[in-house]
N, C-alpha and C positions, 0 to 999 in steps of 0.2 A: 781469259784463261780460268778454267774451272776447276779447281785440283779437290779429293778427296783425300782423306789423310783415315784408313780404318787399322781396325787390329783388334782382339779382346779386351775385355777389363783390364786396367793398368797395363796396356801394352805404350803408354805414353802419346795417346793421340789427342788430348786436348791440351796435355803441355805442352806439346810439340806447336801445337795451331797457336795456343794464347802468346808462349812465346817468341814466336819468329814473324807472326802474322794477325795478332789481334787486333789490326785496325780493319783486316779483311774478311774476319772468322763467322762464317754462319754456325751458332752451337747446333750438337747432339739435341736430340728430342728430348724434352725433360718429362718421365712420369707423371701423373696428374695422378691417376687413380681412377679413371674416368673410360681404362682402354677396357675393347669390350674381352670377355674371357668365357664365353656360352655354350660356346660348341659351334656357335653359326658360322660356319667359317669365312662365308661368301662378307658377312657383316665384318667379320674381323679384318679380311682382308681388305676390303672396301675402306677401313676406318686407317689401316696402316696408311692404306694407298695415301688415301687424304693429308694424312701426318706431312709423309714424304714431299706431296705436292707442293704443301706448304712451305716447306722447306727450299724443292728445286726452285720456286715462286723467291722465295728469300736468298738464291744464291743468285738467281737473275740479277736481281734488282742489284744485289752487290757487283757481279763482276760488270753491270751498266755503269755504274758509278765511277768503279774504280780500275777497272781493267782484272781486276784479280777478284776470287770470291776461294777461300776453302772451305773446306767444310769439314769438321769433326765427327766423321763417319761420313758413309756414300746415301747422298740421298736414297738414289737406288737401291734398297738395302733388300735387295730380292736373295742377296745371300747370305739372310739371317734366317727366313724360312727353308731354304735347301740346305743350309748345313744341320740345321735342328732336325731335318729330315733324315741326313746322313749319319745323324747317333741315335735315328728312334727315339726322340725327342717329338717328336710331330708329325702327323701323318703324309701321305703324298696331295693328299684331297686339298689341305691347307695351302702346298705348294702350286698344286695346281690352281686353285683359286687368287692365289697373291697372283701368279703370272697372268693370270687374265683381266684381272684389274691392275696390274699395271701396264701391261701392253696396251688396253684402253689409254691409258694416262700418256703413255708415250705419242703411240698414235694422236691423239687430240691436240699434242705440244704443251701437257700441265706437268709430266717429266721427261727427265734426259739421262746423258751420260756425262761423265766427268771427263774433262779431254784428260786427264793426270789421277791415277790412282796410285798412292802410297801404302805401301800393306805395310804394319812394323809386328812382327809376331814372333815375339821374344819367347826364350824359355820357360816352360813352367814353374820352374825355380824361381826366375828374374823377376815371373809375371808379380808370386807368392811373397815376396821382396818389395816391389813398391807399393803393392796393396798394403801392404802390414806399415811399410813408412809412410806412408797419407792417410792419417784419421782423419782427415777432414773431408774423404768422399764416402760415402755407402757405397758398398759394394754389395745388392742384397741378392744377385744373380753372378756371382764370380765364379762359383763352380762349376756352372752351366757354360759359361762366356769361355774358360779356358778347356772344356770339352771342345768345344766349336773352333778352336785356331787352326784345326790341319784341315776339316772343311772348308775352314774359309781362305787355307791355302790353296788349296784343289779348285774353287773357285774361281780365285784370281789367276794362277796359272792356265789355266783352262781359257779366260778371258783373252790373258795374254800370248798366247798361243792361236788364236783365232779359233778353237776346236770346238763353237758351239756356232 
């Protein structure tokens, strides 16, 4: 069983995972400084893809292991480009480019889908609330992260609904 566990910034999705499930937790992608930011979109998205890969690669090997693998965020995270698309945050080109390097990826079997997605997409309030009680994460994209929570409800609904 593959579960992802997503939501914005401080929507409590890696307490959630270390909590109940940190002997099975694949983490979040960590910044390096290294991601490319050029314009090249085809590179950019190529570079995500990879990230991702790596990732679905690291949830394999877990749920082999152990029967369970989560994850702190959806590998698949093809709905980080279309919701930044959906506030004019990023263009469709980008979009369209992520879906085509990951369809390769898919196609190939280097990623999948999660059998279980957990969306937690608390209020703006709520969100503005635990960010300010945990110093001890940066938050250096949180205004951007809580623009993006009704996309990335429309998403998931959309998922869940079969209507794509």
């Amino acid at each position: 069983m593959i579960v992802a566990v997503t939501g914005p910034s401080a929507a409590g999705k890696t307490t959630w995972c270390r909590r109940h499930h940190a002997e099975n937790l694949v983490a979040e992608y960590a910044p390096t400084g290294a991601e490319p930011n050029d314009g090249d979109l085809p590179a950019q998205a190529a570079f995500w893809c990879a990230v991702n890969c790596r990732r679905w690669q690291a949830v394999i090997e877990r749920e082999r292991a152990s029967g369970l693998a989560v994850c702190d965020d959806d590998p698949l995270k093809l709905h980080y480009s279309w919701s930044l698309v959906r506030i004019g945050a990023a263009s469709p080109e980008l979009w369209a480019s992520e879906v085509a390097a990951n369809r390769a990826a898919i196609a190939a079997g280097r990623l999948g889908f999660a059998d279980v997605v957990l969306v937690s997409l608390p209020s703006v309030e709520e969100l503005r609330r635990r960010r300010d009680a945990d110093p001890t994460r940066q938050r250096r994209n949180f205004a951007l992260h809580v623009r993006l929570a009704e996309p990335l409800r429309e998403w998931y609904q959309t998922l869940e609904l079969g209507l794509i």
